[in-house]
C-alpha positions as CSV (number, residue, x, y, z in Angstrom):
1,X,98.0,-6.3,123.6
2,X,99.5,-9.8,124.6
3,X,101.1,-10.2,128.3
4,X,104.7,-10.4,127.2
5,X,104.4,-7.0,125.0
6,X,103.0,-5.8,128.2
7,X,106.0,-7.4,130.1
8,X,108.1,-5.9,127.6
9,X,106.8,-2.7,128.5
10,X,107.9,-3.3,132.4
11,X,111.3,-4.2,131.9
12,X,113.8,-1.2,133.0
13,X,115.0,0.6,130.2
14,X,111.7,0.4,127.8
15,X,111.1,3.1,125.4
16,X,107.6,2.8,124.2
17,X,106.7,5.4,121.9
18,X,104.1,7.4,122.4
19,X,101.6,5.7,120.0
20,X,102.3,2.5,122.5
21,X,101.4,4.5,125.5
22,X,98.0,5.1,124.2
23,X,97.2,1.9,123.4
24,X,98.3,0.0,126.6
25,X,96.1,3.7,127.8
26,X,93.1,2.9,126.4
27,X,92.8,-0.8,127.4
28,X,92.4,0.4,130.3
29,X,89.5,2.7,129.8
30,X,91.4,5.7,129.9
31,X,92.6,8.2,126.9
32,X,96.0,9.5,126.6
33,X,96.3,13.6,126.0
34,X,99.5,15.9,125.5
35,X,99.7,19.1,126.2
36,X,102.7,21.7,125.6
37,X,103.1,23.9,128.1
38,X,105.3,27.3,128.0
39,X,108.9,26.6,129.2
40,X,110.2,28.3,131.9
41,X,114.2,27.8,132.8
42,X,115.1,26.3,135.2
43,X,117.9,28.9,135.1
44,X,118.7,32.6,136.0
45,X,118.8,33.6,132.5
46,X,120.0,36.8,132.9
47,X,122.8,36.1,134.8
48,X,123.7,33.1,132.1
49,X,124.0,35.7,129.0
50,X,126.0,38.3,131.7
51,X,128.7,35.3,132.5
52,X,128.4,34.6,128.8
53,X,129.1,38.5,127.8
54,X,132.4,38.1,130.4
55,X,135.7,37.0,128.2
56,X,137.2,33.7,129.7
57,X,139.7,35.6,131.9
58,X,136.8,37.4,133.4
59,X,134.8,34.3,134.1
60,X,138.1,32.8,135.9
61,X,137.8,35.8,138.5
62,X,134.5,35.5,138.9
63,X,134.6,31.9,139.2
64,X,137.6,32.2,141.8
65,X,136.4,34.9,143.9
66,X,133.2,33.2,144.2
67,X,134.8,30.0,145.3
68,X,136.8,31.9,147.9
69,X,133.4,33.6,149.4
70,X,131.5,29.9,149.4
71,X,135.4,28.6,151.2
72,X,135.1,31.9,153.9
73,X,131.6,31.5,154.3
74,X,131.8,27.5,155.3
75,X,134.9,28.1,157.6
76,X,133.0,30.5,159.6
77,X,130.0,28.6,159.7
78,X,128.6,26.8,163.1
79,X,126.3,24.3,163.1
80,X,123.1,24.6,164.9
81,X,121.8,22.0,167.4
82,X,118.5,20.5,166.3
C-alpha cells in the first residue's frame, strides 16, 4: 500500500472498508478477525414497551410528573463539601 493511500487513511473522516482494514492489518504482521457478539441494550427494555403500551396522554403525565419529582428533588438538594 503506497504512503498517500496510507495518508488517505489518516485523514479525519476516512471510511475504509473493511477489506482495507485488513490489508493495511496485515502489512503489519497482524490479521484482522470479526466476531458478532449477542446484543445487549443499552436500554431498560421493559420499561420502553410499558411507556410504549401508555396512550400519548398517558405518557404526558408520566413525562410531567416525573419532571416535577427530578425539579423537587434538585430544589431540596445540598451540596456536599469535598
Amino acid at each position: 500500500m503506497s504512503q498517500s493511500a496510507i495518508a488517505r487513511l489518516e485523514r479525519p473522516g476516512a471510511n475504509p472498508t473493511v477489506a482495507t482494514l485488513a490489508n493495511v492489518i496485515a502489512a503489519t504482521g497482524r490479521r484482522l478477525s470479526l466476531a458478532a457478539d449477542p446484543h445487549r441494550a443499552s436500554f431498560d427494555e421493559p420499561q420502553l414497551l410499558e411507556r410504549l403500551a401508555m396512550t400519548p396522554a398517558q405518557r404526558l403525565a408520566n413525562f410531567t410528573a416525573s419532571s416535577e419529582n427530578l425539579a423537587r428533588m434538585a430544589r431540596s438538594a445540598r451540596r456536599l463539601s469535598d
